[in-house]
Structures are given as structure tokens and as C-alpha cells.
MIGU-31189 format. One line per 8 residues: number of its first residue (from 1); their letters; for each residue x negated, y, z of N, C-alpha, C. Coordinates in Angstrom, 3 decimals. Layout:
NUM> a> X/Y/Z/X/Y/Z/X/Y/Z  ...;
***
This chain:
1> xxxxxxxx> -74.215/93.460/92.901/-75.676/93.488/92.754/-76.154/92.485/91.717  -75.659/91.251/91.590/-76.031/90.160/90.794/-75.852/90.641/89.169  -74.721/91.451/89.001/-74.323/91.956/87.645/-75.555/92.982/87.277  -76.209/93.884/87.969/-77.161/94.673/87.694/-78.693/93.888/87.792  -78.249/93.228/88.634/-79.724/92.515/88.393/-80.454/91.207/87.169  -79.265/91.023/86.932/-79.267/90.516/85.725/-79.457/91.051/84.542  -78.690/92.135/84.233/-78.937/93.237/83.220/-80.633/93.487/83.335  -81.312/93.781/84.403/-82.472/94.203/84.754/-83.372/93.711/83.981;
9> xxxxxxxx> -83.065/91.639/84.636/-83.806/91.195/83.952/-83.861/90.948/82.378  -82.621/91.187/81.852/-82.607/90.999/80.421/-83.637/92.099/79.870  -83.256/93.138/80.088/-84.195/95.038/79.641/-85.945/94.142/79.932  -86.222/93.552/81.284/-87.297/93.683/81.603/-87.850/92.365/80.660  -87.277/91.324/79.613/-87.722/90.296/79.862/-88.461/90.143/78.596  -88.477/91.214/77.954/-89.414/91.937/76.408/-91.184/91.833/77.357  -91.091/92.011/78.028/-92.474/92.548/78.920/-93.522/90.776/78.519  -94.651/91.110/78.407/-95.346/90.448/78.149/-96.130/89.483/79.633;
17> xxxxxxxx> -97.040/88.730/79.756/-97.977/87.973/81.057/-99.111/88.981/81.415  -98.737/90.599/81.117/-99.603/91.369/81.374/-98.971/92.492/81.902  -100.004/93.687/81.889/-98.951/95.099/82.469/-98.933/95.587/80.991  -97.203/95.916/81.084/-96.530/95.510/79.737/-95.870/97.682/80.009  -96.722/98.189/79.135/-95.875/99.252/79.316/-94.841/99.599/78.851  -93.655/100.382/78.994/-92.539/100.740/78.567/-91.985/101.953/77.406  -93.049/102.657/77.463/-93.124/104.055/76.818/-92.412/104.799/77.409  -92.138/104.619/78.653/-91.466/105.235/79.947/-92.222/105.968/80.529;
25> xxxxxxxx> -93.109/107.037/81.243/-94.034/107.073/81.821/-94.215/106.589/83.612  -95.106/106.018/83.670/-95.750/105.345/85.094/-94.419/104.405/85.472  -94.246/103.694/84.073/-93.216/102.624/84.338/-93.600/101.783/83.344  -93.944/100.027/83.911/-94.279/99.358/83.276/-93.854/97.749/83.867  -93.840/96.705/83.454/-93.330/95.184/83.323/-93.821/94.235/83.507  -93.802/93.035/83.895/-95.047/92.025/83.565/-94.149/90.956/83.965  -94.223/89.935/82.901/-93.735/88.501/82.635/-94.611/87.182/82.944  -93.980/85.988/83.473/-94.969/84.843/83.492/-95.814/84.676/84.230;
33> xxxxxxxx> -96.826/83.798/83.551/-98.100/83.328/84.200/-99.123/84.497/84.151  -99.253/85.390/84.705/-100.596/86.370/84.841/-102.017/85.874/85.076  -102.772/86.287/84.485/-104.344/85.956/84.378/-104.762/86.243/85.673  -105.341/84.956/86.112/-105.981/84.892/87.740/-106.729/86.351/87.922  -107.645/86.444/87.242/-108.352/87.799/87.560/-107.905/88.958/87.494  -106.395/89.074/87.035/-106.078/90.161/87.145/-104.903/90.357/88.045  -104.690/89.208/89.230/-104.240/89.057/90.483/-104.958/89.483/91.234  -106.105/89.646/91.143/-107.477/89.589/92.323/-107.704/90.839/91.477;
41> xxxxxxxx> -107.437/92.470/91.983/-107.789/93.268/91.459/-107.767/94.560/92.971  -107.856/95.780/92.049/-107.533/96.774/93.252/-106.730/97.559/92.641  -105.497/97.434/93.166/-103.788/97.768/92.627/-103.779/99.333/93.702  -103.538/99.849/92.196/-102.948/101.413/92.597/-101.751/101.741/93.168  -101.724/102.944/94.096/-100.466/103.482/94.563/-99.002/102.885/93.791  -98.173/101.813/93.953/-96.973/101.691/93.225/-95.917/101.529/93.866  -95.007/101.199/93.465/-93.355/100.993/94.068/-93.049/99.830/93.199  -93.016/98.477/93.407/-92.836/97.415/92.330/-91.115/96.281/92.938;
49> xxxxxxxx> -90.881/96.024/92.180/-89.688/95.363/92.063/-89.657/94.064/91.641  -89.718/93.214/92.487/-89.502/91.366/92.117/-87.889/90.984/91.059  -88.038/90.762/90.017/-86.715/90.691/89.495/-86.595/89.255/89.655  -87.396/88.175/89.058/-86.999/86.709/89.077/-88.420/85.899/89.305  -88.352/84.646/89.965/-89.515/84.496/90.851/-90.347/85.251/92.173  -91.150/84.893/92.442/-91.947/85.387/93.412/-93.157/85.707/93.635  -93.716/86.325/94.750/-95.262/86.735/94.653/-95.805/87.224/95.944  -96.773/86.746/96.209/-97.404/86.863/97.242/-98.668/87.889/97.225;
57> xxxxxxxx> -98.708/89.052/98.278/-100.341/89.638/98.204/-100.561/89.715/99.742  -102.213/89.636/99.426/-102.917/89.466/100.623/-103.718/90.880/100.316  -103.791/91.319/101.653/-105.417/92.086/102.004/-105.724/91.981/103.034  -106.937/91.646/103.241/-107.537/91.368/104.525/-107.241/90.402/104.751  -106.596/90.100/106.566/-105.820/88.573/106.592/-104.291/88.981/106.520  -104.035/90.068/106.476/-102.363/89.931/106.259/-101.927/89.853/104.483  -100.967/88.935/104.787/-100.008/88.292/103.659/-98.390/88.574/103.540  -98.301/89.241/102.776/-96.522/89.613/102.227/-96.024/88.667/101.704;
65> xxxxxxxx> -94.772/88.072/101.202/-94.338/87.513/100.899/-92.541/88.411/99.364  -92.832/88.459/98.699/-91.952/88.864/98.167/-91.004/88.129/97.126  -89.713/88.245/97.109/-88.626/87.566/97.001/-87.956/88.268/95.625  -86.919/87.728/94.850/-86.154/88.504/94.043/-85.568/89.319/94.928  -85.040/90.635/94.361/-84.015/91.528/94.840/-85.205/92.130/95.988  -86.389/92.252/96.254/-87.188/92.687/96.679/-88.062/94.030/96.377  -88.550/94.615/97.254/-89.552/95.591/96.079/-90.414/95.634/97.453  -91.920/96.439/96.911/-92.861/96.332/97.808/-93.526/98.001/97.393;
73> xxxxxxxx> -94.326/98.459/98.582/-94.789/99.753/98.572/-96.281/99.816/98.732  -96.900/100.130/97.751/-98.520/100.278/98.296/-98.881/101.813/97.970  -99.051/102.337/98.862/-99.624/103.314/99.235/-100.667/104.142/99.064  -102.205/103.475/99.052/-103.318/103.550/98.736/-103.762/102.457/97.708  -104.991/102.921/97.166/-105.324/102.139/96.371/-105.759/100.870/96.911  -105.468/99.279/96.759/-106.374/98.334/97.666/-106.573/97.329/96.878  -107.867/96.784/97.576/-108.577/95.596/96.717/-107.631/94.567/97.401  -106.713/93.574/96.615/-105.818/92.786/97.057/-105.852/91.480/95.801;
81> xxxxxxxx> -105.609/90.386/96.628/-105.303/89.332/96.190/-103.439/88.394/95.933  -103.489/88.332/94.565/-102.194/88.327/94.235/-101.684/87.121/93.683  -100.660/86.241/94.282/-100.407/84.880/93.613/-98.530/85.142/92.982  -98.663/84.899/91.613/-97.006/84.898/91.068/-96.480/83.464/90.839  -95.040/83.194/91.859/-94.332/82.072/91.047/-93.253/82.410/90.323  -92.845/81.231/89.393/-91.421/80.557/89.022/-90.540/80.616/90.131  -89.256/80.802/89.411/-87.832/80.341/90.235/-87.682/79.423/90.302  -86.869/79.178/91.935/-86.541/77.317/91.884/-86.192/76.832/90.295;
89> xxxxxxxx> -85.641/77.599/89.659/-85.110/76.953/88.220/-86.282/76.932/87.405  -87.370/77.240/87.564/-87.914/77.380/86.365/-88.005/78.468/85.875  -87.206/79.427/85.963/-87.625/80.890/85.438/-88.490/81.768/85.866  -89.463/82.144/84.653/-90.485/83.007/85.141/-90.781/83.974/85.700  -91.858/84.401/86.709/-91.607/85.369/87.250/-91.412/86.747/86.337  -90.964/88.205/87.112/-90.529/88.824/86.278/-90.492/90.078/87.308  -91.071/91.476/86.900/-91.462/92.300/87.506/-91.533/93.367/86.895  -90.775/94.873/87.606/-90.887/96.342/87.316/-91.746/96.920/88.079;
97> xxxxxxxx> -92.414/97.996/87.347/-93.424/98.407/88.804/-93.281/99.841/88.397  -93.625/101.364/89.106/-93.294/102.485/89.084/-94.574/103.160/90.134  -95.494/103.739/88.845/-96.784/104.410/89.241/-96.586/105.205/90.251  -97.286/105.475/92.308/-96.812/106.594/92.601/-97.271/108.010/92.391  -97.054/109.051/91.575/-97.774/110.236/91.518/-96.948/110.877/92.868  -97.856/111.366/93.921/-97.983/111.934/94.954/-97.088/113.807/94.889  -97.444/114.348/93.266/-96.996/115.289/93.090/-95.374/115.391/93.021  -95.096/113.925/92.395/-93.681/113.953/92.147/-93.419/113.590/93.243;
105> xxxxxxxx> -93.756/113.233/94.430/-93.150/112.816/95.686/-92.845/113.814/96.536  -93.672/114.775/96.567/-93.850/116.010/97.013/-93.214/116.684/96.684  -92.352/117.148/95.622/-91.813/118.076/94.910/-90.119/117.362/95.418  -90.178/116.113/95.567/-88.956/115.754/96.018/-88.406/116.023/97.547  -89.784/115.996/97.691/-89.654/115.946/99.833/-89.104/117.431/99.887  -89.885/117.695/99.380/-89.731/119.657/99.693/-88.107/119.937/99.640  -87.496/119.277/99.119/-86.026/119.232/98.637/-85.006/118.779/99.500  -85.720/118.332/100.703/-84.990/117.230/101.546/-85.374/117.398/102.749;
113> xxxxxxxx> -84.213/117.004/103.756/-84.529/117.545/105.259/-85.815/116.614/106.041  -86.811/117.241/106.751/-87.745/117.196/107.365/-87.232/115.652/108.541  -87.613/114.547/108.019/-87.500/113.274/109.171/-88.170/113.210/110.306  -87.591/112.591/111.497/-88.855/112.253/112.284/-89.796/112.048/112.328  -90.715/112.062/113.243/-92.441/111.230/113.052/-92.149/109.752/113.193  -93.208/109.198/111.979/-92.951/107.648/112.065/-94.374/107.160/112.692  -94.394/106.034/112.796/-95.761/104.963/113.369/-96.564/106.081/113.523  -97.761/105.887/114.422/-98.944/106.513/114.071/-100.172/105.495/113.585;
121> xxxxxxxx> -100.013/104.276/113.464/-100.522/103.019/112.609/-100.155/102.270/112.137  -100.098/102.494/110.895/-99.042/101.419/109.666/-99.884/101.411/108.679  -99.655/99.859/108.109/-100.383/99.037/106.984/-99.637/100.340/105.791  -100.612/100.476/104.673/-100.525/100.704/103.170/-99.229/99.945/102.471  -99.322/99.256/102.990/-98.385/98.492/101.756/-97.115/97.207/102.654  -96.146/97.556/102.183/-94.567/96.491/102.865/-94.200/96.249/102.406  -92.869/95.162/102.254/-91.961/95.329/101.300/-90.389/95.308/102.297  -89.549/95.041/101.768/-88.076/95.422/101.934/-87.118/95.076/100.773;
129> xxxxxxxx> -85.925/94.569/101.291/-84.755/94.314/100.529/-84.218/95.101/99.401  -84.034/95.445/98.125/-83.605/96.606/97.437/-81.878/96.587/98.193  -81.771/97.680/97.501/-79.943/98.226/97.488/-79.530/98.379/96.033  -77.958/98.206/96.261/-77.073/98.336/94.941/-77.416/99.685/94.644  -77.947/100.899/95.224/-78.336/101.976/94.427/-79.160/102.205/93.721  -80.190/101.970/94.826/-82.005/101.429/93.924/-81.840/100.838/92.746  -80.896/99.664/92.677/-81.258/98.898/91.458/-80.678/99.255/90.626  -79.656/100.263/90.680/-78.909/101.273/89.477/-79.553/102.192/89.438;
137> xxxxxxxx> -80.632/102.716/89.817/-81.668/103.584/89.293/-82.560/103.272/88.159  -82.940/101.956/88.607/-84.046/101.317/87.923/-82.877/100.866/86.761  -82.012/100.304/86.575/-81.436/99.897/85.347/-81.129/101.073/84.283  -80.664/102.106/85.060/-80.623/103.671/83.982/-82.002/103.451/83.803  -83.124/103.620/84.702/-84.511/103.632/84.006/-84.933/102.819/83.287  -84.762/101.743/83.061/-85.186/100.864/81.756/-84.390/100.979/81.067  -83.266/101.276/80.940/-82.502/101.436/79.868/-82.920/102.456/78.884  -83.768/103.340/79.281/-84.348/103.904/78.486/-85.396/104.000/77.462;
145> xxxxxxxx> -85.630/102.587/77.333/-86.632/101.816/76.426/-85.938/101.888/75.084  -84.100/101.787/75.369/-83.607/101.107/74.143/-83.008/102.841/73.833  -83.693/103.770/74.329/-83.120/105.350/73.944/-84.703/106.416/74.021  -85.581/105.903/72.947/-86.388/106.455/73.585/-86.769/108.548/73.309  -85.431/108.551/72.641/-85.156/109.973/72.357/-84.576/110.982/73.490  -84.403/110.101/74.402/-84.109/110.239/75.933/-84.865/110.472/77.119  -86.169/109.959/76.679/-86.679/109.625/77.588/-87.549/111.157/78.336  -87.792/111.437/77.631/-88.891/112.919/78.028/-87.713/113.641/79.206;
153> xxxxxxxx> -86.241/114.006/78.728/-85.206/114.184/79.313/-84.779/113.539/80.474  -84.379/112.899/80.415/-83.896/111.756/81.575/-84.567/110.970/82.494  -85.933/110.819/82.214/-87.044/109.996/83.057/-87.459/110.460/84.313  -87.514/111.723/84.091/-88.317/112.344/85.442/-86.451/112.365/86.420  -85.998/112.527/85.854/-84.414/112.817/86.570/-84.339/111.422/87.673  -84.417/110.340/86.339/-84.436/108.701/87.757/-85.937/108.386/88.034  -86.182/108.789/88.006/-88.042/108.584/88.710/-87.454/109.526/90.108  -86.974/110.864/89.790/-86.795/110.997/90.982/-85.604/110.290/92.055;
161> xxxxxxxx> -84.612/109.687/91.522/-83.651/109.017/92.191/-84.014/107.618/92.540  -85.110/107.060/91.953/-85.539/105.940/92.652/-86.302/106.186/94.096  -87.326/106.850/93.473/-87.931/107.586/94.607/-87.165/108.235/96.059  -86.209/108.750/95.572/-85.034/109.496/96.269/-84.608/107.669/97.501  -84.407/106.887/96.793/-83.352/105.631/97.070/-84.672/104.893/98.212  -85.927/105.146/97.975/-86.729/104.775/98.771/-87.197/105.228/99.879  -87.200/106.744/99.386/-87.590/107.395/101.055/-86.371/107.289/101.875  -85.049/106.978/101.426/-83.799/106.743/102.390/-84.083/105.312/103.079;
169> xxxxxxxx> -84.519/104.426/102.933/-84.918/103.521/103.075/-86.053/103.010/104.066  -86.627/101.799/104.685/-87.384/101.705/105.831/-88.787/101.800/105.488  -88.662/101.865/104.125/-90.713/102.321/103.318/-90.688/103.683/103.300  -89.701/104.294/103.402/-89.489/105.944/103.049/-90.860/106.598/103.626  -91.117/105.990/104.786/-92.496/106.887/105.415/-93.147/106.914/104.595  -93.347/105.906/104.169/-94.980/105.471/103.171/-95.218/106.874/101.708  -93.716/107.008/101.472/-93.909/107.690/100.397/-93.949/109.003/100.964  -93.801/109.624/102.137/-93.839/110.819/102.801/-95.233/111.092/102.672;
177> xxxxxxxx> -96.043/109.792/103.705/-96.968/110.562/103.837/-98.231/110.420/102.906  -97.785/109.912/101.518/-99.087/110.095/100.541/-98.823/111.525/100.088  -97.879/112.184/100.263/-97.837/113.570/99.557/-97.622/114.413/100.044  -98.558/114.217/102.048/-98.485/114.941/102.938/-99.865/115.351/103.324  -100.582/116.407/102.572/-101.980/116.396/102.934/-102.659/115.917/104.502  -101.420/116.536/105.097/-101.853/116.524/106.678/-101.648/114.865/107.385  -100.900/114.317/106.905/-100.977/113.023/107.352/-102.076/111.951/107.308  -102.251/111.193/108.275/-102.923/110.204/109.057/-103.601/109.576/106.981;
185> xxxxxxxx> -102.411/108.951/106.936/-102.452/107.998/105.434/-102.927/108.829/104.149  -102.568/109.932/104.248/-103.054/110.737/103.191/-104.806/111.213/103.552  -104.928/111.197/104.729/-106.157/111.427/105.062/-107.450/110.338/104.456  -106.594/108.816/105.036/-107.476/108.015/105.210/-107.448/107.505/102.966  -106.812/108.178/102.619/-106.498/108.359/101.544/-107.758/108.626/99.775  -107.995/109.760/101.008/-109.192/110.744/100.663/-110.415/109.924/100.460  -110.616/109.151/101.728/-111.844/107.980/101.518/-111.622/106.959/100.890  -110.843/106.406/100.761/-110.543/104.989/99.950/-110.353/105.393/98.691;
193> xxxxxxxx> -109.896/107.188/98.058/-110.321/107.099/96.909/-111.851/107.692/96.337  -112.192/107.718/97.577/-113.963/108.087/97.363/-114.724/106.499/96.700  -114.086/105.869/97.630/-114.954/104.444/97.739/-114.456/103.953/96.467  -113.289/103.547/96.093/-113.167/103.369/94.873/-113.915/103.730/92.977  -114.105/104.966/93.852/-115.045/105.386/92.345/-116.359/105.261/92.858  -116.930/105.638/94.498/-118.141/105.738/94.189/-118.771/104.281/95.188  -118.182/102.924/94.392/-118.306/102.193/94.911/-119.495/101.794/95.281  -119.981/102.041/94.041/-121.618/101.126/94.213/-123.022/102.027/95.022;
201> xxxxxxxx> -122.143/103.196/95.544/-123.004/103.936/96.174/-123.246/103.554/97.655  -124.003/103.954/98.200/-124.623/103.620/99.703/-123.674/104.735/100.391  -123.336/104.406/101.560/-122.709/105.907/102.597/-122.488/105.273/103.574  -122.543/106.672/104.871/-122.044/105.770/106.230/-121.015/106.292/106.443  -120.305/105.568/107.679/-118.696/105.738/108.207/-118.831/107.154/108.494  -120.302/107.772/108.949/-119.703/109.121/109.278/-119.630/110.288/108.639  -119.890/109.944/106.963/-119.729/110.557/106.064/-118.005/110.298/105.544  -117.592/109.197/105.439/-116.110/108.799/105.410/-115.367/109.379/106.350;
209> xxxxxxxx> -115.481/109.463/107.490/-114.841/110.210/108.700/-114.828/111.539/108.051  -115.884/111.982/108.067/-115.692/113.456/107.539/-114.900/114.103/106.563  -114.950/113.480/105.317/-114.604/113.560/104.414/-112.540/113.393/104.702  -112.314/112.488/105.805/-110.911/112.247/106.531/-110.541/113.527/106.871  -111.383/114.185/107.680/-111.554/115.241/108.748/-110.698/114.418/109.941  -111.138/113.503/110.214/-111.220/112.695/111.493/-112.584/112.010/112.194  -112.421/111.738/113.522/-113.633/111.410/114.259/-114.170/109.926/113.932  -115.634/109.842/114.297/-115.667/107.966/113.748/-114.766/106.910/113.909;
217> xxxxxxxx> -114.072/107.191/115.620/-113.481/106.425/116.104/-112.363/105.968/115.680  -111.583/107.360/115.257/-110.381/107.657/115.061/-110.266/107.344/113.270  -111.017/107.397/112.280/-111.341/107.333/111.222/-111.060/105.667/111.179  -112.277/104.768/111.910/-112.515/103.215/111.747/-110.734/102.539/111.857  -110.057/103.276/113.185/-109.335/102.405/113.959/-107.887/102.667/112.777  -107.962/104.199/112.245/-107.165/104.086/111.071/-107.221/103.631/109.543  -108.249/103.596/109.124/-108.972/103.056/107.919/-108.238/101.730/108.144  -108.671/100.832/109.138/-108.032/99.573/109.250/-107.038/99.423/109.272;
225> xxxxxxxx> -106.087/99.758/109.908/-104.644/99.808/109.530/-103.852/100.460/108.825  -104.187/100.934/108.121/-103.839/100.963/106.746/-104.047/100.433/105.337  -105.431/99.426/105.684/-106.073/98.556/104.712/-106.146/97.621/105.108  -106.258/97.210/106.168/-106.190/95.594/106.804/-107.885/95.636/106.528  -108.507/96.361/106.621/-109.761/96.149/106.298/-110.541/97.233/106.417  -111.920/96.468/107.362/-113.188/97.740/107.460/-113.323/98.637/106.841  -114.081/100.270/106.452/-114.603/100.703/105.457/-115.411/99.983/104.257  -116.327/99.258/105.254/-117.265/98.095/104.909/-117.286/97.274/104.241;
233> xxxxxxxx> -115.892/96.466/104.481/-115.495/95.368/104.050/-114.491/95.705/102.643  -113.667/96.899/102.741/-113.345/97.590/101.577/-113.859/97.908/100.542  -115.324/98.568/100.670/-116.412/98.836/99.621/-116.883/97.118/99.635  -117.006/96.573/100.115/-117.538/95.231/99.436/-116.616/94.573/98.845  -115.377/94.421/99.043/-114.234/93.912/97.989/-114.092/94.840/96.460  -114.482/96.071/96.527/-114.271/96.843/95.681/-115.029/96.178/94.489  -116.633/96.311/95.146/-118.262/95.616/94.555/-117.772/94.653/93.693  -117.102/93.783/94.398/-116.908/92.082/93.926/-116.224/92.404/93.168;
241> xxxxxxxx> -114.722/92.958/93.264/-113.676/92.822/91.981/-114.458/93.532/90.373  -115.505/94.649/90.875/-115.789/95.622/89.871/-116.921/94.411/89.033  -117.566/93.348/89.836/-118.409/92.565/89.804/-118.049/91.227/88.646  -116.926/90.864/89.233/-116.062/90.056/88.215/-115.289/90.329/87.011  -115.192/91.669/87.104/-114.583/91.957/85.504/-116.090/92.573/84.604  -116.763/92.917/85.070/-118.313/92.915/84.421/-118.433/92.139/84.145  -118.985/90.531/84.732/-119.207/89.810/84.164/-118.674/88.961/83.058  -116.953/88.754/83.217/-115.516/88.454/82.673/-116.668/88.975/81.343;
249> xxxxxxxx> -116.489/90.250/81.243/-116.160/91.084/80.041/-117.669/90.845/79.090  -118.907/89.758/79.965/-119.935/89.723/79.128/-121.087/91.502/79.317  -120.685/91.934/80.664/-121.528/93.234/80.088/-122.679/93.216/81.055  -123.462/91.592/81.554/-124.673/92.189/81.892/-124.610/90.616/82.447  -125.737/90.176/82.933/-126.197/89.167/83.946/-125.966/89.171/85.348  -125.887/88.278/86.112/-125.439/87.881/87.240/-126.594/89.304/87.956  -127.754/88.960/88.089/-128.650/90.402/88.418/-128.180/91.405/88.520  -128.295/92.126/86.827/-127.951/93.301/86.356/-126.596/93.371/87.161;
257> xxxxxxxx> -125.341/92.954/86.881/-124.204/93.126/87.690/-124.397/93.530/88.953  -125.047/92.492/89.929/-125.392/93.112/91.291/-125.592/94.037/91.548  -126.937/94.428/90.695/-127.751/95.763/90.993/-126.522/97.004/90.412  -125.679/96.837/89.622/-124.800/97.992/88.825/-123.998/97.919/89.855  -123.495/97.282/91.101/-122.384/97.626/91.477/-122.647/98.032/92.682  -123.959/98.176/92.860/-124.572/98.412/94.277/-125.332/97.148/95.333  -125.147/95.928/95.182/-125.882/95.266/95.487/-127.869/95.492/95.601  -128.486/94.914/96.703/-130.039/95.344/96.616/-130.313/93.656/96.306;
265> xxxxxxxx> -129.749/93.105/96.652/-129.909/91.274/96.784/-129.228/90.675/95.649  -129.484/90.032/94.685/-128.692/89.088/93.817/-128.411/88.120/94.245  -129.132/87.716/95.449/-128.836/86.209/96.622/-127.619/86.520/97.236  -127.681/87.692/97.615/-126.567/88.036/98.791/-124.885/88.430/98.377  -125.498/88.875/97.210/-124.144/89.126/95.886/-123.243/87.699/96.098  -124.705/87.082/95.267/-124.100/85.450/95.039/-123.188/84.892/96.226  -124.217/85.374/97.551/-123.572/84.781/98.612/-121.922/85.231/98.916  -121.920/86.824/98.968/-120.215/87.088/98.863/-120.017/86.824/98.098;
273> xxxxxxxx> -120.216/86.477/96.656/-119.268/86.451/95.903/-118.743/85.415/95.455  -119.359/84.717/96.566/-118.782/82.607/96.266/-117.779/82.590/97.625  -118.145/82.941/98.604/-117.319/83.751/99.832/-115.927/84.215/99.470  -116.000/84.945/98.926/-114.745/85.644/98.360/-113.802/85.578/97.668  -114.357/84.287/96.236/-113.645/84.186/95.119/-113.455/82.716/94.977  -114.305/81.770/96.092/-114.361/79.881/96.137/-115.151/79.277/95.236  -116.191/80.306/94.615/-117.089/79.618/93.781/-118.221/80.460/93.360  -119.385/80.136/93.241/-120.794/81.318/92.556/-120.264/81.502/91.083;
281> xxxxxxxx> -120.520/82.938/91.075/-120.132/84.110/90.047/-120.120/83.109/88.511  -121.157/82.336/87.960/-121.306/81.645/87.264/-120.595/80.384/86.710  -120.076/79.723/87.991/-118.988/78.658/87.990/-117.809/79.613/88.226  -117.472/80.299/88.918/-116.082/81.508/88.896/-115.579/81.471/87.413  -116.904/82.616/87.080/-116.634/82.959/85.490/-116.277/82.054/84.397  -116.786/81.218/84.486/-117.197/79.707/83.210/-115.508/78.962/83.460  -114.715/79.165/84.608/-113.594/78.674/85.328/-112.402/79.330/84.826  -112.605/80.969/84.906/-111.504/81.766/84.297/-111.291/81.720/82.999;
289> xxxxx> -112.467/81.667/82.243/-112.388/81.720/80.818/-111.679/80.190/80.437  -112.209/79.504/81.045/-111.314/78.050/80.820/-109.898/78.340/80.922  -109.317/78.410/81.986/-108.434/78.753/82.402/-107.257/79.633/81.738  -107.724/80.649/81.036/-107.437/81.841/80.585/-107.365/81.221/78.698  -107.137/79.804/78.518/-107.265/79.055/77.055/-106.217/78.412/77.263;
***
């Protein structure tokens, strides 16, 4: 394992302190010190791989912990908070990540014998130990950076054998049931990618329920465990993150922002959003940009 994982990191270590794409498709890298604000984001469906250093994400109050030789599964889209270290040595952190398209998951399942029923309440997102197979998936797959006449050919082949190496594995559910219309997670799915786009809009839980085709009850008690977090409290993390890269980016006033992301209060904005982030939007902002020099 040490011989491949090394190789890994050499392929991966071109990757920049950002999401470093590969010309791979829904395969991309990221090196170093990453920009605070773009730890504190809302991270899409992925399959990601700790190569050197470490990293921590939170949602809600639960906290992962991830290790080299690690990989982690998120499921749904979630507003999550993300801290990267160094190796005891000093070496920077260092990371593969692998977009999940639901279609390609699906097209694999169909291929493969029908598993038991798993949990009927499980968090979005875990992580787990890789295997000497997994990580010879992923090394044919980056290796294809340095063949990129290959790649249209050969990509979808280990996209599916990674994928393949995961649903054998104790996350395997996770990837079942995003590309299982009928499932619990794929359901609660449906709303969290409502809320995501139509963040700044007003709605109640029993429009979200619906939209599940589950009951309020049954909607709330799964929404949460799978997000570690309310409907409520989901659309207001959404607000804030969408809130802070507005402002980041210079495209409106502390006000205007509020009111664009759905806020009725610029007080109350202020108020989560010093709540949330350890400082008012103004000192936040004035902090990152420092920071970010």
C-alpha cells in the first residue's frame, strides 16, 4: 500500500491550494494551505481521498476526523465546515476528490447483485479506511493526466472501478442510495437540492415533506439525520455561506446581501452571521482578505 500511495502522492502533488482540476472528468486535487472561506462552503456529492496530512469536517455538531490512507463519502449536498492539516513532518496536506454523478452509480448498481437493507437513519457523509484496491484504482486514474489521449477511453472504465471498490465497502450504502429514487436519502435528497438553489426563498417544512413524498414527521426526523441539521437550520447555513462569498467577492453591502439571500432583518443577518462565522460580516470579511495576503 505504501508503494502506491506514494506514487499517488507524487501524480497528485502538481495540484495547486485550490480545487485543482485534472482534465479528468469529475476528478480533481487540492494542495496545502486552502483559503478559509473556501473550507466553510456547501460541498457537493463526492468520494474524496486524504493522501498526506489531514482534515477535519463538521456539520451540525457532528465532526469527522480524516487521516492519510482515508477517504470520506458525502452524499448530499451540505453546508459544512472544513479545517486542513500538515503531516507530523511537515508535509502538506494533499487530496483527490471524485464528483458523485448518481447516473454513473446507477448504471453500475444495475450490474450488481441486489444487497441487503441498510440503516433506516444514517448521516450523509463518513469516512473509512481505503484498500490496496481502491488505491490502485485511483492511481490508474490519475495516471491519466500524464496520457491525456486516454482519457475519454479509460476514465469512465476506473470511475467505474473506484466506485465499484466503494460500494464493496462499509460506505457502499451511501452510494446505493443516491441513485435509488426510492430511497429514504435520495428522497431527502430532492429537498436539500431544492434548498440549495432556492435558498433565499421563504417555504415551509410541509412543502419540503412533500416535495420528499414523505410525512412532516417522517420528513423532519430524516432530513436530520442525514444532515445533522434542521430544514431550517440548513437553509440558514446555506444564506450565510451564499452571504459570505457575496460579500468576499465585493457584490453588494452588508444590507443588499441580506436582503439577496433572503434575509427580512440586516440586524438579524448580522446577528447569525457573527454566530456562525466568530465575527460581524464586516470584521469576518476585512479578516479573510487579510488573511488570504
Amino acid at each position: 500500500m505504501n508503494m502506491i500511495l506514494n506514487e499517488l502522492r507524487q501524480l497528485a502533488a502538481r495540484a495547486e491550494n485550490k480545487r485543482t482540476e485534472t482534465g479528468i472528468p469529475r476528478v480533481a486535487m487540492v494542495q496545502g494551505r486552502i483559503p478559509e472561506h473556501q473550507l466553510a462552503a456547501v460541498y457537493e456529492p463526492m468520494l474524496n481521498l486524504i493522501l498526506t496530512g489531514s482534515k477535519t469536517m463538521s456539520v451540525g455538531e457532528q465532526t469527522y476526523h480524516y487521516d492519510p490512507a482515508t477517504y470520506f463519502v458525502m452524499s448530499v449536498d451540505l453546508p459544512a465546515v472544513g479545517q486542513v492539516y500538515p503531516s507530523a513532518e511537515g508535509e502538506p496536506y494533499l487530496a483527490v476528490s471524485l464528483t458523485l454523478e448518481p447516473k454513473v452509480v446507477a448504471t453500475l448498481i444495475a450490474d450488481l447483485p441486489k444487497p441487503a437493507a441498510g440503516a433506516l437513519y444514517s448521516s450523509g457523509f463518513s469516512v473509512a479506511p481505503v484498500t490496496d484496491e481502491l488505491l490502485d484504482a485511483w492511481h490508474r486514474m490519475l495516471g491519466l493526466m500524464d496520457k491525456p489521449d486516454e482519457i475519454a477511453a479509460l476514465s469512465p472504465v476506473y470511475e467505474r472501478e473506484i466506485l465499484f471498490r466503494v460500494l464493496q465497502g462499509p460506505l457502499g450504502w451511501m452510494l446505493r442510495d443516491i441513485a435509488t429514487p426510492d430511497a429514504t436519502l435520495a428522497r431527502v435528497g430532492v429537498a436539500v437540492n431544492w434548498l440549495r438553489t432556492n435558498f433565499h426563498k421563504s417555504v415551509r417544512i410541509e412543502e419540503l415533506a412533500q416535495m420528499a413524498a414523505l410525512s412532516v414527521s417522517a420528513f423532519h426526523r430524516h432530513f436530520k439525520a442525514v444532515t445533522a441539521l434542521s430544514p431550517l437550520q440548513f437553509q440558514k447555513r446555506i444564506r450565510l455561506l451564499n452571504a459570505r462569498y457575496s460579500l468576499l467577492a465585493g457584490e453588494g453591502n452588508i444590507t443588499s446581501v441580506a436582503f439577496g439571500v433572503g434575509y427580512e432583518s440586516p440586524a438579524q443577518f448580522s446577528r447569525e452571521y457573527a454566530s456562525f462565522f466568530g465575527a460581524p460580516p464586516s470584521k469576518d470579511i476585512a479578516g479573510l482578505r487579510l488573511r488570504a495576503f
